[in-house]
N, C-alpha and C positions, 0 to 999 in steps of 0.2 A: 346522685344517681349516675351509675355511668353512662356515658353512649348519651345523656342528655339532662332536662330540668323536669319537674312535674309539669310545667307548662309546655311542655313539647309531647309529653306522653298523651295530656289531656289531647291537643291536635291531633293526636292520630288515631285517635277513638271514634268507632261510629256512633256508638251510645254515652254521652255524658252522663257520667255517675255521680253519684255523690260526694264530696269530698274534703276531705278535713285535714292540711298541708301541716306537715310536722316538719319542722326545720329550725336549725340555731341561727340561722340571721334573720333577722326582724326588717329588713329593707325590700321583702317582697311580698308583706301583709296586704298594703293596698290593691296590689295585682290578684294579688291572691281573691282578695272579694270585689273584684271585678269582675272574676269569672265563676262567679257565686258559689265560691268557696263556703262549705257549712261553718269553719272554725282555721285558727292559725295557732297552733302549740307550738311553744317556743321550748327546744331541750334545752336543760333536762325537761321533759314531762314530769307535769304533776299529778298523779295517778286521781283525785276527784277532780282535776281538769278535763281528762281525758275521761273518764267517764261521763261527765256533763256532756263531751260533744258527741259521743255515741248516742245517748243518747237522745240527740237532736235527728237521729238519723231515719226514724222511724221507718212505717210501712213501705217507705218506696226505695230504701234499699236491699229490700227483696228482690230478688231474678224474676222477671217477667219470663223469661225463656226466650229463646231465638223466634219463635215466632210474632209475638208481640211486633207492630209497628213501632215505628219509634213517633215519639211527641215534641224532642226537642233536638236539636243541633246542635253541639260545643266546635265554635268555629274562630278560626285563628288567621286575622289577616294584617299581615306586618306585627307592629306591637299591640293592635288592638284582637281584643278576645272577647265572644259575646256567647251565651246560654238563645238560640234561635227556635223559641217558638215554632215548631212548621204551621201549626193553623194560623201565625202568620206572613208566611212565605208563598211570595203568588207566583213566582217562578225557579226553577231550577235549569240554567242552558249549561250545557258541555263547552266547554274550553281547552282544549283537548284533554289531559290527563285529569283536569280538573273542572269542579262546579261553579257556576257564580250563582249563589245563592239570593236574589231579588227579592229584598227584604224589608221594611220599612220606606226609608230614603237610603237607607244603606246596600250593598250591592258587593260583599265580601265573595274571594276565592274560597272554595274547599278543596283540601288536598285529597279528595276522591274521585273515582270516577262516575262517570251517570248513572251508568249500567251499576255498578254496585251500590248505588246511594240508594235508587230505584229497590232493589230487594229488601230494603228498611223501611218502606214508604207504607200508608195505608192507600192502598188499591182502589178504596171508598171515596176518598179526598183528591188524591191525586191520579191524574194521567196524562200517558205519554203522546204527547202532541206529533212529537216525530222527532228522527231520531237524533236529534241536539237538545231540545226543550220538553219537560213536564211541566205541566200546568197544575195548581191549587183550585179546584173548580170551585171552591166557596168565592174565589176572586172571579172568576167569571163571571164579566157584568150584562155581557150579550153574546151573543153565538149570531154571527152572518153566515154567508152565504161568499165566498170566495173566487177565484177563479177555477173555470175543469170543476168544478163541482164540490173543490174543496170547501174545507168551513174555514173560520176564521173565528179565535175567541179574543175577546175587547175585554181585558183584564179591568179592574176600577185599579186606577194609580198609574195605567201599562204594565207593559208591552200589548200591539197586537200579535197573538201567535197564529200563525198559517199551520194548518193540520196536514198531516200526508194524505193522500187518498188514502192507503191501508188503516192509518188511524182514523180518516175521516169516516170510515165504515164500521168500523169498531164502535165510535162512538154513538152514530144513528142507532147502530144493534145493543147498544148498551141503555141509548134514553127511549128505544122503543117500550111502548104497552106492553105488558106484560098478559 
C-alpha cells in the first residue's frame, strides 16, 4: 500500500472494522491477529478461501451510519495494537493532540483528539468531566463533594477526576428528578 501498512491505515481509524489482511508475506500473520484480524490470505488467493472468510464476516460488517456511537477502539501504541472495548474504558484525558485512553492496567496514546473522539462517544455512558478528561460513568464508584462546590468522581481502579463548575452543573441537571 502506498504512503503506509494495513496497520497504519487500521491507526487512523475512528471505527475498527472488520478485517481480513490479504498479502504475499506470511511474517505478519501473528500481528495480524493481534489486532483481531477476521483471516490472513496469503496470494495468490484461493477463491473458496476467500469466500470462507467473507463469510465470517457477517451482520456487523454492515454500516451502522455516522450516528451510531462507537463500542470499540482500534488503538495503536508503539508496536502494540489492541481492539478497546469502551464499556471498558474509565477514562479518556487530552494529551495535547492526543488521548490516553485508561484502560485495563494499560493506559495507551491515541492519535486523536478529545474533541473529536468525544463525537463517537455514547452521551449515555460517557461524560465530559472538563475540558482534558471524560469519564465512563459505569466506573464511577462515588461522586464527592470537592472544592467551590465542585464534584469529584472516585473512579473503581482511578483516577479521581475534579469536574469544572460548568460541567459540575451539567451534571446535578443531568442526575436531577425528572
Amino acid at each position: 500500500m502506498p504512503g503506509g501498512t494495513g496497520f497504519d491505515l487500521l491507526a487512523r481509524l475512528d471505527v475498527a472494522p472488520q478485517v481480513i489482511f490479504t498479502t504475499a508475506h506470511d511474517e505478519h500473520a501473528v500481528r495480524a491477529f493481534e489486532v483481531a484480524a477476521l483471516d490472513y490470505l496469503l496470494k495468490p488467493v484461493e477463491p473458496k478461501r476467500l469466500a470462507a472468510a467473507l463469510a465470517r464476516l457477517g451482520p456487523a460488517a454492515a454500516s451502522t451510519g455516522p450516528e451510531a456511537p462507537l463500542d470499540q477502539l482500534f488503538v495503536r501504541d508503539g508496536p502494540r495494537c489492541w481492539f478497546v472495548p469502551l464499556r471498558e474504558v474509565r477514562l479518556l484525558a487530552s494529551e495535547g493532540n492526543f488521548v490516553r485512553v485508561v484502560w485495563n492496567a494499560a493506559q495507551p496514546l491515541l492519535a486523536r483528539s478529545l474533541v473529536t473522539l468525544e463525537q463517537h462517544l455514547d452521551p449515555k455512558r460517557f461524560f465530559r468531566a472538563n475540558r482534558h478528561q471524560i469519564v465512563n460513568l459505569d466506573h464511577v464508584e462515588t461522586v464527592e463533594l470537592g472544592p467551590a462546590g465542585r464534584l469529584l468522581f472516585m473512579l473503581r481502579g482511578g483516577p479521581e477526576v475534579e469536574l469544572s463548575r460548568r460541567q459540575t452543573r451539567l451534571f446535578r441537571a443531568r442526575m436531577a428528578p425528572r
